[in-house]
N, C-alpha and C positions, 0 to 999 in steps of 0.2 A: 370827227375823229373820236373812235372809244377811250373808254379810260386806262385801256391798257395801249396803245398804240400812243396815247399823249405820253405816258411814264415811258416808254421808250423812248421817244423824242428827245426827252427832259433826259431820260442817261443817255444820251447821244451825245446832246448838247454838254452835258457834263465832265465826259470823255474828252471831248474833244480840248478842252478847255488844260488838259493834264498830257493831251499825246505827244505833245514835243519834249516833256519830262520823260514821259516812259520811253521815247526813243533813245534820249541821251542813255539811261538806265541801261538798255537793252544793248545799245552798241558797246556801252564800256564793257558790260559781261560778256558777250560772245563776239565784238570784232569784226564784225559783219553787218552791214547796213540790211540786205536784204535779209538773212535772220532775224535780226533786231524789227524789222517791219513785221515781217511774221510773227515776231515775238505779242509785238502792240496787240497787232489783231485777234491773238489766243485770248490778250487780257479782257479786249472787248466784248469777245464772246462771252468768257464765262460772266462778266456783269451783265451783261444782257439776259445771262440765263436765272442768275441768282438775284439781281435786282441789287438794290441799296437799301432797303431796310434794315435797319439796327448798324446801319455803317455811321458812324457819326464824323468819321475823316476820312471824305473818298479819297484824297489822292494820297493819302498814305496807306488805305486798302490798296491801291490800285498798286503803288510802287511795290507792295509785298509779291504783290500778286503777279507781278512781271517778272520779278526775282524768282519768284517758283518756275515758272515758262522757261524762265532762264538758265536756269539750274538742271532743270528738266533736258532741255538742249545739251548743256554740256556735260552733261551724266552720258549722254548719248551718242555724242561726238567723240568723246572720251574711247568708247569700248567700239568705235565702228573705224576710228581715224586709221589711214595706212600711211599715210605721208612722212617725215621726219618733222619732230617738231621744232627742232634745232633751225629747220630751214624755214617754217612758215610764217609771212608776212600778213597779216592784217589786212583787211580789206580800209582802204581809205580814203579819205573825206576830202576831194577834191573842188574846186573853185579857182574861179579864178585871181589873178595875181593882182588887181586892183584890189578886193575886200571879197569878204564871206559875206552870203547872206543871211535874215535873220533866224530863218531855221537851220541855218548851217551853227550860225553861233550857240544855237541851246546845246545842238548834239558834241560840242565841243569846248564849252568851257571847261576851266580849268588845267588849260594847256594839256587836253588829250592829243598827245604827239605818237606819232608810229612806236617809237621805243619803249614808251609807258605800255602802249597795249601787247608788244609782243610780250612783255614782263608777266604781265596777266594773263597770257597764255598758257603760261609756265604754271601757274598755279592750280593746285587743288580746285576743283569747283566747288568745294562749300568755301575753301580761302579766299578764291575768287568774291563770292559773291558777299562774306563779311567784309572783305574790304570796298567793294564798289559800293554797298548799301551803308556802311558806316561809315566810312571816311571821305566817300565824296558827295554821299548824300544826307549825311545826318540822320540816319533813319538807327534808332535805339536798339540797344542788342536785345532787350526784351521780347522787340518784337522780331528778330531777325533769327532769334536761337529757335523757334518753333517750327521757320523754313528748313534747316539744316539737322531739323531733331537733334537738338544741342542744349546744352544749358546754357544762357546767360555769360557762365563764366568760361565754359568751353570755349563758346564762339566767341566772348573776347580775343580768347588764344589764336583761333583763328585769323582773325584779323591781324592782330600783334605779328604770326608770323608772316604774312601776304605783307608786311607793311615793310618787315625788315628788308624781302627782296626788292619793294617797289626802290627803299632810300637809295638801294646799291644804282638807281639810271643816273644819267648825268644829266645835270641840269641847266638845258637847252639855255643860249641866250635869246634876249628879248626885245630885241633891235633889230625888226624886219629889213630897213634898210640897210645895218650890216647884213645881215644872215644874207641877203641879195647880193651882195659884193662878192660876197666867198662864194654862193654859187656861181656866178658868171664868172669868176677865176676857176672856178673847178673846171666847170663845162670847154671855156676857152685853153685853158692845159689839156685837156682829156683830145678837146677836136685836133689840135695840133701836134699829140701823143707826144708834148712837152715833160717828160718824167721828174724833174727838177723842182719845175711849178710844181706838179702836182701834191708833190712832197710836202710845198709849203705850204698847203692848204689840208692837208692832211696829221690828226695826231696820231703821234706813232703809234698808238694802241688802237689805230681805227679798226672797226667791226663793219663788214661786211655783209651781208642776207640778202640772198637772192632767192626766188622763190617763183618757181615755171610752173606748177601747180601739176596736176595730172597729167596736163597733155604735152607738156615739156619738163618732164622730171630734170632732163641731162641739164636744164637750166640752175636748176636748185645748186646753192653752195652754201657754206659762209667761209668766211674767210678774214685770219686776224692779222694786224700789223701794217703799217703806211705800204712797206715795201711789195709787201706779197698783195695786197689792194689794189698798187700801182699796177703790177702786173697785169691785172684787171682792163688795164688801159683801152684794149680794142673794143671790151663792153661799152666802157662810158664815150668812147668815139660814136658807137651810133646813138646814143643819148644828145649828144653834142649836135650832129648835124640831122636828128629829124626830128627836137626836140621844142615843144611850148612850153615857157614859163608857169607857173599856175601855184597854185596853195597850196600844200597837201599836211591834211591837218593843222591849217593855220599859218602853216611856216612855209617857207621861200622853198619848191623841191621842183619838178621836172615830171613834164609829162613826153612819152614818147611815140608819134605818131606814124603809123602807116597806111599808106591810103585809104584816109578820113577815119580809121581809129586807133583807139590809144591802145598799142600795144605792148607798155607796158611803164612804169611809172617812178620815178624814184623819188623817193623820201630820206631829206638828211636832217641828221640833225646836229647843231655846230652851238659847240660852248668853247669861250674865248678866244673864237676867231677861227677857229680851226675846226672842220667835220671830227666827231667821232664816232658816228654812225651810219653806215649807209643802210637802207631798207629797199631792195626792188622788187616789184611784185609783178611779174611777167605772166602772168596768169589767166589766160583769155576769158575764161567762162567766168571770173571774178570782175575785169573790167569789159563786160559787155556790155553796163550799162553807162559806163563814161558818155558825158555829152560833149566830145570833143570841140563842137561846135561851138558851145559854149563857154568856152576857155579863152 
């Protein structure tokens, strides 16, 4: 092997070593696993073109350096989007109802739950990306203000504000085997189109998102308040009866199957006993990679 095909190797090997970091990275900025993969592979390229000389901390070159990809994306997404963004659900992180696996856990520490990421939706893309990169990754605004052509103190602000929207989510509890209880009461009121039950699994200010994506717009909604959620009830009926337990995003939600695939998936998330959030994401050409089978 030349000496230029070994230094290849050697940043291969080196990449490789950081690419479950720059996944997490990636998904928390744009919400999308298959973006987020593409994101990794932009950043591989440009190392491989530019090398590592004078890098003296790859994988914090490397995380800047996803965050530009990233940013790059949602600069783009931004001016091309048709959709309503009131209605769009995140692409999410499913497994099964036993445990996550070990690369599921990197792309998902620190309780990245659907609700956290639709918030981020919301945000600015340079707000976005000061807060993904400072706040859940530690990476210093010295280095972060030069992605976002900002000063220092600017992109503080940025963050500071992305930070005040994140405080407003609620925050999920953390007893898998509650949060299973309230979904198998949800699901079992929903199959039985028990409205009663439903109610009490429900807080009265529950938030609703539904999200059929292109090919099913008439799917899209949201929808606020226990009562008007209830109404809902014929949706969560066929949740109910074609539906596999599984993770979604860590937490206790529902996957919905039709012959052999998931067509379409709900994500809740339930502090003190009670959902206050539904998230479905009905969206075919989004869960086309589900591996039903593997649920």
């Amino acid at each position: 092997m030349d000496e230029s095909g070994g230094q290849q190797q050697w940043l291969a090997e080196r990449f490789e070593e950081h690419r479950g970091h720059l996944r997490a990275v990636a998904y928390r900025m744009l919400g999308s696993l298959t973006e987020a993969e593409d994101a990794v592979q932009e950043t591989w390229l440009r190392l491989s073109r530019s090398g590592a000389d004078g890098v003296e901390n790859l994988g914090g070159w490397l995380t800047t350096v996803v965050g530009r990809v990233c940013l790059d994306i949602l600069r783009s997404r931004k001016a091309l989007r048709e959709d309503p963004l009131e209605t769009h659900v995140p692409e999410p992180v499913i497994s099964r109802e036993e445990g996550i696996d070990p690369e599921q856990e990197v792309l998902l520490a620190d309780a990245v739950g659907l609700a956290l990421l639709v918030v981020l939706e919301t945000l600015a893309p340079a707000e976005r990306l000061a807060f993904v990169l400072h706040d859940m990754f530690a990476v210093p605004f010295d280095d972060i203000a030069p992605i976002v052509e900002r000063s220092p103190a600017a992109t503080r602000q940025l963050a500071s504000r992305a930070r005040r929207r994140v405080q407003g989510t609620a925050a999920p509890d953390t007893d898998l085997p509650r949060q299973r209880k309230v979904v198998h009461a949800f699901l079992a009121a929903s199959r039985d189109g028990d409205f009663d039950a439903l109610l009490a699994v429900l807080d009265p200010d529950v938030l609703l998102r539904a999200d059929g994506g292109a090919v099913s717009p008439n799917l899209s909604k949201v929808v606020r308040g226990a009562r008007a959620v209830v109404e809902q009830a014929l949706l969560f009926s066929r949740f109910a009866l074609t539906s596999r337990p599984a993770l979604v995003n860590g937490v206790p939600g529902v996957v919905a199957v039709r012959e052999g695939r998931a067509f379409s998936v709900l994500g809740l998330t339930i502090a003190d006993g009670r959902i206050v959030e539904i998230n479905i994401l009905a969206d075919p050409e989004r869960l086309a990679g589900v591996d039903v089978a593997a649920l």
